[in-house]
N, C-alpha and C positions, 0 to 999 in steps of 0.2 A: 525684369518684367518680360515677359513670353511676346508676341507681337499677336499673338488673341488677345491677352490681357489690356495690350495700348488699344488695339484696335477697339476694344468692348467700354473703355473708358473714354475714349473718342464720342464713340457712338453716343454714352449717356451724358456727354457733357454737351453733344449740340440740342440733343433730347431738351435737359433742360433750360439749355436757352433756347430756343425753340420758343418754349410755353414762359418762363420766367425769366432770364437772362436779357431778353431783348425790351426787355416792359422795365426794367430798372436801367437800362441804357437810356432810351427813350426819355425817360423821368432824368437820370443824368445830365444829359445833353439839355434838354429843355430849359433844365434849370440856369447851368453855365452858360446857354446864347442869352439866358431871359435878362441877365446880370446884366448886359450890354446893348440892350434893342428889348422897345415895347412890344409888346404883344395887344390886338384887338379884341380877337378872338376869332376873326373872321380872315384870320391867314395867316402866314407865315412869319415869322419873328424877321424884322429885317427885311421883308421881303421889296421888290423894286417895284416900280409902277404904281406905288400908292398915292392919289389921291385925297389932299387933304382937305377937297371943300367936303361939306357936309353931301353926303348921295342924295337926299333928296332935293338939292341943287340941280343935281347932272338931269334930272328931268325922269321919268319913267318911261324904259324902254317898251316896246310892241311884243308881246311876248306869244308864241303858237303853244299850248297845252296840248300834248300828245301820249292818246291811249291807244295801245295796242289790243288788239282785245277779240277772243276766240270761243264763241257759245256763251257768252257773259250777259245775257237778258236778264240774269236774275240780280245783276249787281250795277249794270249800266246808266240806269237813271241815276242812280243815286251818284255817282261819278262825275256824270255830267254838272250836276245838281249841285257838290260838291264845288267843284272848278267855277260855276256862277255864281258862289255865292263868298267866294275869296275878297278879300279888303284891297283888291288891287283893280283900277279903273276897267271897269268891264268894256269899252272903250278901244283899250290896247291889249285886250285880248282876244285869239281864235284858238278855239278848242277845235280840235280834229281829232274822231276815232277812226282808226283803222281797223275794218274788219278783217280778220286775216283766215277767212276762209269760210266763217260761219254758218253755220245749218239753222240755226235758230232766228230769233228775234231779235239778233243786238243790234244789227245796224238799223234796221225803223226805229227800236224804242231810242238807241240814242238820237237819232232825228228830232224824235218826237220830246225828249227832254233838254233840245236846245242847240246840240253838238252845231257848229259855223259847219261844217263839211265831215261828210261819213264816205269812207270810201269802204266800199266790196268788193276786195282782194282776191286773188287766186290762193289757198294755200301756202304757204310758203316761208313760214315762221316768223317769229316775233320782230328779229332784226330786220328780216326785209320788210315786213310791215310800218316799221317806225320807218326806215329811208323811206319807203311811198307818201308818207306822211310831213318829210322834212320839205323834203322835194315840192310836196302840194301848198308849204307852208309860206308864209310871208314878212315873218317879225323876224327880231333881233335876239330875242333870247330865245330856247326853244326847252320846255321843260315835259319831262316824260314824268307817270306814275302807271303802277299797275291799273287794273281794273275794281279793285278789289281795294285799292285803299280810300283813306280819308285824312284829307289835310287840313289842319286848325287854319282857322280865319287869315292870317298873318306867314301863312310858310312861303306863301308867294312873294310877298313884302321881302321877308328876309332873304331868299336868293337871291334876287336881284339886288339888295343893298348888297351883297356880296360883290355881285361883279361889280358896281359902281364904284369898291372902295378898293380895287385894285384891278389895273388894266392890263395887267398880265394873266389875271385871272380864269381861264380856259372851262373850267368844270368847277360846279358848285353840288355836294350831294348833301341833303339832311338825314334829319333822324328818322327813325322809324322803331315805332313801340310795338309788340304784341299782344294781341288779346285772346281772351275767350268767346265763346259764343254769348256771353254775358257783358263782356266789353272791360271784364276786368285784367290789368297788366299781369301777364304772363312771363316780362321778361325775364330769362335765368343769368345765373352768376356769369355764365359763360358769353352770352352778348355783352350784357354790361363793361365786362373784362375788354369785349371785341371792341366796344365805343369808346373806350378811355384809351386804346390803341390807337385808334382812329384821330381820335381829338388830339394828341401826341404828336402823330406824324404829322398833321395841318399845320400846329404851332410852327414846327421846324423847318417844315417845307410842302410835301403834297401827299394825301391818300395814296397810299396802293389799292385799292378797291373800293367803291362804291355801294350803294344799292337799288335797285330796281324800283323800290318805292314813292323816291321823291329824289328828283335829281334833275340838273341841268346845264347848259352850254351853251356859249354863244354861237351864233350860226355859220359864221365864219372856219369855225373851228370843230365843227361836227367833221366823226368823222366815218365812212365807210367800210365794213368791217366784214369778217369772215364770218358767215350768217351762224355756224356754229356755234359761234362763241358769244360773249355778251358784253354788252355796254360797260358792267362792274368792273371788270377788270383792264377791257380793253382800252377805254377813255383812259383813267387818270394817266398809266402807264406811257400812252403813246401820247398824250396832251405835252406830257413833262418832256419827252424827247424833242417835242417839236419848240420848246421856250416857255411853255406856257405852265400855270399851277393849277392843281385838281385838290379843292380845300371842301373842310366838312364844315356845317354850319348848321349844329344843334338846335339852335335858336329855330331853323325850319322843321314843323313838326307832323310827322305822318304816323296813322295806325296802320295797322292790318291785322286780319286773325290768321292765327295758329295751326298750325295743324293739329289735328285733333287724339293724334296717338302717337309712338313712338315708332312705329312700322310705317305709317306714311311720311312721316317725318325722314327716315331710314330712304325712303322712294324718292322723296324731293331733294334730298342733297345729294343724292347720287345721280338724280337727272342734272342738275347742278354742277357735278363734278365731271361731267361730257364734257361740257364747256367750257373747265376749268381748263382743262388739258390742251386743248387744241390755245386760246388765249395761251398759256403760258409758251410752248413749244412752237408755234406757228404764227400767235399773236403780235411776235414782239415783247411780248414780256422778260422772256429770262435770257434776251441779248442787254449787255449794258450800255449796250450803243446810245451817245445820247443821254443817255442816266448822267447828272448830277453823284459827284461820291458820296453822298451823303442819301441821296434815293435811294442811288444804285445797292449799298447795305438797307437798307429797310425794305427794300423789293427780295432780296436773299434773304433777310431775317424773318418777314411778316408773310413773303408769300413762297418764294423758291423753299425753304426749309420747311416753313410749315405742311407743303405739301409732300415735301416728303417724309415727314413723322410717321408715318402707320409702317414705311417699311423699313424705319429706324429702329422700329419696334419690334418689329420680326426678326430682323438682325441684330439688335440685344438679348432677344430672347434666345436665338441658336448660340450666341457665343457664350453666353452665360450659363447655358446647359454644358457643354463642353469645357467652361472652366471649373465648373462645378465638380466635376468627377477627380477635381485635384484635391477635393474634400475642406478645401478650406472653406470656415464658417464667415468670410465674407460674403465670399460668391454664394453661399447657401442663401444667406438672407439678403442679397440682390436680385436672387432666382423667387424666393419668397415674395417683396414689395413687385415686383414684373407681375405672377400670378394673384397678385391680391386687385392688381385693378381690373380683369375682367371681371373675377370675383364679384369684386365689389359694384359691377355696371349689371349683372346679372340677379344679385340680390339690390335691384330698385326698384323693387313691387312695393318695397318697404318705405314709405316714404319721409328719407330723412335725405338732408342735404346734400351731404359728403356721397352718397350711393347716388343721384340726380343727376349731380355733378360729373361722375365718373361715366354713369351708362351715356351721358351726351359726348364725353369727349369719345369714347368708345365707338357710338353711332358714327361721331363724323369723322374719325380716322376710317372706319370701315368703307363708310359712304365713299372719301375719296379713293378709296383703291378699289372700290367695286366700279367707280365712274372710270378710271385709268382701263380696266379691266374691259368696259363697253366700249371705249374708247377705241381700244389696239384690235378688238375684233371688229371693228368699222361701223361700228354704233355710231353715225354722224350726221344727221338729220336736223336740220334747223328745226322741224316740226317740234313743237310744245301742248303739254297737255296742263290742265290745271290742274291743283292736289285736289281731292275731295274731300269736303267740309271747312274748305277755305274762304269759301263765298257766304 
């Protein structure tokens, strides 16, 4: 075999563990620790610090609700509105929105629909708006959501029983579904695939990424971060170096809507993927300083490799041209299935599954080399815009 030939089978065997390799490891592994150590569901198999009374025992912590939030007048009440009307002692709870620069109406109407304290920020993006917000806070757990979402009665409930049942417990993030402008589930094959990655890793130990939707940390353990980047990635990664576990918990439930096309959609992962990069290279993330060996592979399978898959791509793709011209009818039809998936992302006007499927994974490999791409030319602006037709 030629050292094109190793090099090009290399390439496609981390390819598909990348996307499928690491998802039957996962399942693997979970099964063999499950044989030996209970699982909750609200942590890690095994994991240390568990408390056995009942959480609603340990009493209900004082919790600060924190919205970031920029020109958001048309989504803010209901926000507010939302966080007041949680099954959690309104009592031990302060809701704080951070304005983070606003030209409009958000911070009076959030006043005017409840918010304990609205602060009128200078500019200066989402992460530093949340620290202003930590900072002005005063409880023991501190939970963020977008502006723009909505949490079932009970997600509050359930983070905190989260931390209550393990005091190692550092970050807790929930679900988050998508909709329509009609409020019907939009979620695609390709999240779902992401959540059952997610529920995986928690079993065994801790997320590598969160979401911005419905998430939270005890206060203690909040941490200060390079305004670039974001909470998703930075939390669970650097929570886990410091001792502590970064677990998902389904049972807490958030919506949001959709983006409303495949072109903004295209805009938003790649404003997404600025942040990705600076997190990964400058964040802390892809040191394994710290890392658990067992993290440490799930931080290179789920997030070090994945992000590099679009230029695994490119690079299967040059080496597979050049082994091609050896005329063997392997490489022909590994040169074939390589051009049948953009193919197939491009014929998704059509609306059948397998073509859905393909044009999202195609978007978001794109997205993140286009975000690397903003990145290396000094695209680094904490500043944030909303997508439109998200609100």
């Amino acid at each position: 075999m030629t050292a094109i030939a190793a090099i090009f089978w290399l390439v496609i065997a981390l390819l598909i563990y990348a996307q499928i390799g690491y998802a039957l490891l996962l399942a693997l592994l979970t099964r063999l620790l499950r044989s030996g150590a209970s699982d909750s569901g609200l942590g890690p198999i095994a994991a240390t610090g568990k408390d056995d009374r009942d959480p609603a025992a340990l009493g209900q912590p004082t919790v600060t609700a924190i919205v970031a939030a920029y020109n958001e007048q048309d989504v803010i009440a209901a926000r507010v509105a939302n966080l007041r009307a949680l099954d959690y002692p309104q009592d031990h709870v302060q809701v704080i929105v951070a304005s983070d620069g606003s030209t409009d109406q958000t911070a009076a109407i959030a006043r005017t629909a409840g918010a304990d304290l609205v602060l009128e920020l200078p500019r200066g993006g989402k992460i530093r708006a949340q620290d202003a917000a930590v900072a002005a806070s005063t409880s023991e757990i501190l939970v963020f959501s977008d502006a723009n979402a909505h949490w079932q009665p009970d997600a509050l409930t359930q983070l905190v029983a989260a931390f209550n049942s393990n005091t190692h417990i550092g970050y807790v993030c929930g679900e988050v579904t998508f909709t329509d402008a009609t409020g019907h589930n939009q979620e695609g094959l390709y999240w779902r695939y992401e959540m059952w990655l997610r529920r995986m890793e928690s079993r065994l130990h801790s997320v590598t990424s969160g979401n911005g939707a419905i998430y939270a940390t005890r206060r203690e353990a909040y941490l200060n971060i390079n305004p670039t980047s974001g909470h998703d990635l930075s939390f669970p990664a650097n929570l886990v170096k410091r001792g502590l576990l970064a677990i998902y918990v389904p049972q807490a439930k958030a919506t949001e809507k959709m983006v409303p096309s495949i072109e903004r959609e295209f805009t938003r992962k790649r404003r997404m993927a600025r942040r990705t990069w600076p997190a990964t290279f400058s964040g802390g993330l892809v040191s394994p300083r710290g890392y658990p060996p067992l993290y440490a592979l799930m931080i290179f399978s789920h997030r070090v490799l994945r992000y590099l898959v679009p230029f695994l791509h490119v690079l299967a793709l040059a080496l597979n041209i050049a082994l091609v011209t050896s005329g063997s009818p392997l490489y022909i039809a590994t040169l074939a299935l390589q051009l049948a998936l953009p193919a197939a992302a491009l014929a998704a006007s059509l609306p059948l599954r397998p073509l859905l499927v393909a044009r999202y994974y195609v978007v978001t490999n794109a997205a993140l080399a286009a975000g690397l791409w903003d990145w290396l030319r000094g695209e680094r602006s904490p500043i944030w815009e909303k997508v439109e037709g998200t609100r």
